[in-house]
VEXKOL-916003 format. One record per atom (N, C-alpha, C): residue number from 1; residue in three letters; atom name; x, y negated, z. Coordinates in Angstrom, 1 decimal. Atoms other than C-alpha are relative to their C-alpha. Example, Ala and Ser with C-alpha at 12.3 -4.5 7.8 and 13.67 -1.06 7.14 Angstrom:
 pos code site     px     py     pz
   1  ALA    N    0.9    1.2    0.0
   1  ALA   CA   12.3    4.5    7.8
   1  ALA    C    0.9   -1.2    0.0
   2  SER    N   -0.9    1.1    0.0
   2  SER   CA   13.7    1.1    7.1
   2  SER    C   -0.8   -1.1    0.8
! end
This chain:
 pos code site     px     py     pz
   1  UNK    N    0.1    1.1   -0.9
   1  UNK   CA   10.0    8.1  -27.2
   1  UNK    C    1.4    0.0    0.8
   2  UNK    N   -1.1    0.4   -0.9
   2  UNK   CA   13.3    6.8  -25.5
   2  UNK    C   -0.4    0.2    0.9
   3  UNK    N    0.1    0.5   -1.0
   3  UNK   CA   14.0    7.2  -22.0
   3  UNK    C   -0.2   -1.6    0.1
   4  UNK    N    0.7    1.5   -0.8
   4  UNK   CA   14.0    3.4  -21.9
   4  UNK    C   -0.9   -0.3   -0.1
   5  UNK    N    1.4    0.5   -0.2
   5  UNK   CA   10.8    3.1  -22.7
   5  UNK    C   -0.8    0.7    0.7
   6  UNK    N    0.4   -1.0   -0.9
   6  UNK   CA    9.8    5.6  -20.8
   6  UNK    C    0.1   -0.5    1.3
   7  UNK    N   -0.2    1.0   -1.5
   7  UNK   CA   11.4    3.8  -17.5
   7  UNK    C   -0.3   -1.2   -0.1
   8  UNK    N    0.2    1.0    0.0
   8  UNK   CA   10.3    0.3  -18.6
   8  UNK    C   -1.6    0.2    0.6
   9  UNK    N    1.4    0.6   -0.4
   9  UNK   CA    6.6    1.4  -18.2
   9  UNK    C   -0.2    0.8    1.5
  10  UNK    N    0.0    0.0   -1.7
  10  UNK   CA    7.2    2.9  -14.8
  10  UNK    C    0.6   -0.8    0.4
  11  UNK    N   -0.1    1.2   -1.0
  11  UNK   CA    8.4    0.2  -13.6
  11  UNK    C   -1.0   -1.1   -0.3
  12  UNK    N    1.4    1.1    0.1
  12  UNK   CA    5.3   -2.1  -15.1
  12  UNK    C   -0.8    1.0    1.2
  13  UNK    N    1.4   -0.2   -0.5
  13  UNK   CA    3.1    0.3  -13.4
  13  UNK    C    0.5    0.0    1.7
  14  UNK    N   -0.5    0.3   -1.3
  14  UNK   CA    5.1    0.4  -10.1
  14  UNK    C   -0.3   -1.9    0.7
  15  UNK    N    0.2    1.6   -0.8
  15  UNK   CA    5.1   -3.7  -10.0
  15  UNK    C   -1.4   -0.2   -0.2
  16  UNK    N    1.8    0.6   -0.4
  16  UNK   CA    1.1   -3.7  -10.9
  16  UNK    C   -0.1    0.7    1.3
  17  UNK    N    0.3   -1.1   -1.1
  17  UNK   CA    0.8   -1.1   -7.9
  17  UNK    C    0.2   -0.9    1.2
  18  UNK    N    0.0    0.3   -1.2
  18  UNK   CA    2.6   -3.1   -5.5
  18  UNK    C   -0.8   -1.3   -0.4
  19  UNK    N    0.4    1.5    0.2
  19  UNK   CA    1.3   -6.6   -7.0
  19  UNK    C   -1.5    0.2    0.6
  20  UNK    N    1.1   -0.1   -1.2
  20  UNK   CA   -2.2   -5.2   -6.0
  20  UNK    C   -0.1    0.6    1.4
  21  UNK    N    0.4   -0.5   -1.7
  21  UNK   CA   -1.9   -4.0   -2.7
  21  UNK    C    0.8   -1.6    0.7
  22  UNK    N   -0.4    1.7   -0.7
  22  UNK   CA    0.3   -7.7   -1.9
  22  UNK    C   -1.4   -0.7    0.0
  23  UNK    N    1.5    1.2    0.9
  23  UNK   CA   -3.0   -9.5   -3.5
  23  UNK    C   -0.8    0.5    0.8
  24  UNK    N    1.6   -0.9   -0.5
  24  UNK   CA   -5.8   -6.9   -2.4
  24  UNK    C    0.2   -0.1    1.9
  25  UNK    N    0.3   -0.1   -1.9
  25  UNK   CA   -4.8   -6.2    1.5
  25  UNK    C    1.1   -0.9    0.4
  26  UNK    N   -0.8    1.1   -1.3
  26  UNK   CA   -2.0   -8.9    2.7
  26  UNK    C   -0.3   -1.1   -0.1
  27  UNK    N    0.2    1.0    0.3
  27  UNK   CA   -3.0  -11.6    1.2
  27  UNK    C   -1.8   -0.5    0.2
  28  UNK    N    1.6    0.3    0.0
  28  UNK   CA   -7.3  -11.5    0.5
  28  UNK    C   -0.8    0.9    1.4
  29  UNK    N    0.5   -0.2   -1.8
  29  UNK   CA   -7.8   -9.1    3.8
  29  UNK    C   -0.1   -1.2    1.0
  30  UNK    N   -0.1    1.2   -0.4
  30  UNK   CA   -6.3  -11.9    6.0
  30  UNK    C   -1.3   -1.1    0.4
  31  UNK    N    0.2    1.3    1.0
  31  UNK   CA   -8.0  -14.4    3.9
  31  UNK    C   -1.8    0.0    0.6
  32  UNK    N    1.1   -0.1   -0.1
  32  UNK   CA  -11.2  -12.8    4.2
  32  UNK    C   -0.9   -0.1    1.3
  33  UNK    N    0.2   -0.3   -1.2
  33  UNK   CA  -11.5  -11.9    7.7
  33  UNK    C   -0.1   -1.8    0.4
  34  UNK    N    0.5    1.2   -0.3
  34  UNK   CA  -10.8  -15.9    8.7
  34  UNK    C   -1.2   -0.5   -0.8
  35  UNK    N    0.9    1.2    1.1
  35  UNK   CA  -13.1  -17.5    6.0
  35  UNK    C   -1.4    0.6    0.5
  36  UNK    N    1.0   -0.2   -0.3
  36  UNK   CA  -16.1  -14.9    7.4
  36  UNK    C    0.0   -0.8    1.2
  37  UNK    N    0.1    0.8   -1.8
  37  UNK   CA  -15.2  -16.3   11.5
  37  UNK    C   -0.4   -1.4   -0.3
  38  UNK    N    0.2    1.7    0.2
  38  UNK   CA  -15.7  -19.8   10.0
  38  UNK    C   -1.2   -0.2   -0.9
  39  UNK    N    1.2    0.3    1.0
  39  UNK   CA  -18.6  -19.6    7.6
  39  UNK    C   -1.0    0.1    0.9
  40  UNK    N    1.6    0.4   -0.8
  40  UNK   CA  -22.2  -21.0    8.8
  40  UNK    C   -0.6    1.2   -0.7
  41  UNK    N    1.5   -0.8    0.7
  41  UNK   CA  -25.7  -19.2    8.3
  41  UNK    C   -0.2   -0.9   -1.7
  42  UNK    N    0.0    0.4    1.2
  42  UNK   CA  -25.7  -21.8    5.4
  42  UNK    C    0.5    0.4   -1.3
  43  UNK    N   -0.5    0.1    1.2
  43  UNK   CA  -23.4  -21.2    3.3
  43  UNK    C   -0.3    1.3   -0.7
  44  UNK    N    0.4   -1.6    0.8
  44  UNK   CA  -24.4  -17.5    2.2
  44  UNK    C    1.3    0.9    0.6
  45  UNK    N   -0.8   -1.1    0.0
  45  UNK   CA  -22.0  -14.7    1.8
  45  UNK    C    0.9   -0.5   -0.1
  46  UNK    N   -0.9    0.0    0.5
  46  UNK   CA  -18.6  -14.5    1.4
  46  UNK    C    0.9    0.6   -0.7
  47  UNK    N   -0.2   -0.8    1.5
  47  UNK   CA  -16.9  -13.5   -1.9
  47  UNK    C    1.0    1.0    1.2
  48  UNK    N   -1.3   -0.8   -0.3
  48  UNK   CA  -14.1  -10.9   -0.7
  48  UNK    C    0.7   -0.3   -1.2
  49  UNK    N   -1.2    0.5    1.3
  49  UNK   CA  -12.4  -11.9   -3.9
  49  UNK    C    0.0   -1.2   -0.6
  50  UNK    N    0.0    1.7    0.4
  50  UNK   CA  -12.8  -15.9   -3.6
  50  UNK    C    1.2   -0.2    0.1
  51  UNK    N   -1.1    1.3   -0.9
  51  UNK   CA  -10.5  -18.6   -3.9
  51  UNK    C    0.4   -0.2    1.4
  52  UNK    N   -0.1    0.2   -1.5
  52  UNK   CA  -11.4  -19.3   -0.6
  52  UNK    C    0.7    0.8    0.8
  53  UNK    N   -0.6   -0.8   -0.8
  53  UNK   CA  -10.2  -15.9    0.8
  53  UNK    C    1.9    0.2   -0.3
  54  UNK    N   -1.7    0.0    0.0
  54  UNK   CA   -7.0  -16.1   -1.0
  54  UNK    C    0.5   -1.3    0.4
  55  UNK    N   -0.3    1.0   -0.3
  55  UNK   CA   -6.4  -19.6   -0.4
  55  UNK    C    0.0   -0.1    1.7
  56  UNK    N   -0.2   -0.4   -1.3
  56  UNK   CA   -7.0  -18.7    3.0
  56  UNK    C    1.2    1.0    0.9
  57  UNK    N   -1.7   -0.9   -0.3
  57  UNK   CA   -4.4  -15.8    3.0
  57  UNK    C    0.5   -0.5    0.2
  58  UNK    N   -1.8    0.7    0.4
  58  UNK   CA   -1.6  -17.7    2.0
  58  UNK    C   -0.2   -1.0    1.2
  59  UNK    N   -0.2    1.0   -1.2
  59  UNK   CA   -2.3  -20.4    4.8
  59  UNK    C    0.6    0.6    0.9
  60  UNK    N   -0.2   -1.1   -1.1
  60  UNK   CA   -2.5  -17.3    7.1
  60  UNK    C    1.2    0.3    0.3
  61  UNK    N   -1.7   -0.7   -0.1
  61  UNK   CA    1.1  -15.8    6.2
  61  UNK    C    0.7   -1.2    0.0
  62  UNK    N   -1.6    1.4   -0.3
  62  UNK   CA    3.0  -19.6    5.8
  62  UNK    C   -0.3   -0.5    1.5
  63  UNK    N   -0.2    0.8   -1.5
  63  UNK   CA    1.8  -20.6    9.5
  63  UNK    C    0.4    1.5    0.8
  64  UNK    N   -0.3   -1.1   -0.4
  64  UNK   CA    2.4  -16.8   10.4
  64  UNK    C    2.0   -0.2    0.2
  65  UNK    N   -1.3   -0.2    0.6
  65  UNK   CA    6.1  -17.2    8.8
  65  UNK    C    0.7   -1.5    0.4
  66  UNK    N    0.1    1.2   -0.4
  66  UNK   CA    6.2  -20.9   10.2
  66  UNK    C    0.7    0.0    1.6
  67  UNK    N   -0.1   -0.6   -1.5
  67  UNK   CA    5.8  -19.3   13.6
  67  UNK    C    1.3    0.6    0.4
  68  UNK    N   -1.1   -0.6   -0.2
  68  UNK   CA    8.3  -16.9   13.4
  68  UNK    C    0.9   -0.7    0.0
  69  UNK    N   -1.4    0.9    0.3
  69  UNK   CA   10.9  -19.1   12.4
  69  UNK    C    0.3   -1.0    1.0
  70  UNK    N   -0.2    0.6   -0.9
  70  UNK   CA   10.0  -21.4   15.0
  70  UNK    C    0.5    0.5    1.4
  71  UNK    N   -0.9   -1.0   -1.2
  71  UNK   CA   10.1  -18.7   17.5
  71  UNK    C    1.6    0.8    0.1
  72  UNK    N   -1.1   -0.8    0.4
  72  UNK   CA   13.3  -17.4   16.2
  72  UNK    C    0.8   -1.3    0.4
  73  UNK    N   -0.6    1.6   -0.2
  73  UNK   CA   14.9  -21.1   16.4
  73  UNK    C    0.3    0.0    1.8
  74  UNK    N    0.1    0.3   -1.6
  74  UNK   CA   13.7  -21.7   20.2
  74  UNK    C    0.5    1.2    0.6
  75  UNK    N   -1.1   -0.5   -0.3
  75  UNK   CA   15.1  -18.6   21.1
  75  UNK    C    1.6    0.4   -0.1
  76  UNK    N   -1.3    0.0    0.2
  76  UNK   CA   18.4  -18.4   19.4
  76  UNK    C    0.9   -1.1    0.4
  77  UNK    N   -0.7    1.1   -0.4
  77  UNK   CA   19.3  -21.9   21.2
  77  UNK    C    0.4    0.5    1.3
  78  UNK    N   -0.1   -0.6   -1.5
  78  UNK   CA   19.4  -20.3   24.6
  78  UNK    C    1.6    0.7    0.0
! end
C-alpha cells in the first residue's frame, strides 16, 4: 500500500469527522433548540434530525453572521 493511499484515506476520514460535527452540533443543535421554542402541543415531537432543524440552523448562523457584519460595519465607521 502506498503512502498516498495511505494519506488520501486519512484525510477522507478527517473531512467525514469534521463534516459531522459541522452538520451534527453547529448546524442541527441550533436548529433544533429554536424549532422546539416554536412548536405547538399540536404538532407532536420534533425530529432532531429534520429538515426543519437544519433548515433552521443555517437561518440561525446567516442572521448570526448577518449580525456580525453589521455590527462590525457600525463600529468601524466611528
Amino acid at each position: 500500500m502506498p503512502l498516498g493511499d495511505i494519506a488520501v484515506g486519512f484525510f477522507e476520514i478527517i473531512i467525514r469527522v469534521v463534516g459531522e460535527i459541522l452538520l451534527e452540533i453547529i448546524i442541527k443543535g441550533p436548529g433544533y433548540v429554536i424549532v422546539r421554542l416554536f412548536k405547538t402541543p399540536k404538532s407532536g415531537e420534533v425530529e432532531p434530525d429534520g429538515a426543519l432543524a437544519i433548515i433552521a440552523g443555517v437561518v440561525f448562523w446567516v442572521l448570526i453572521g448577518v449580525g456580525a457584519f453589521l455590527t462590525y460595519m457600525a463600529m468601524s465607521d466611528k
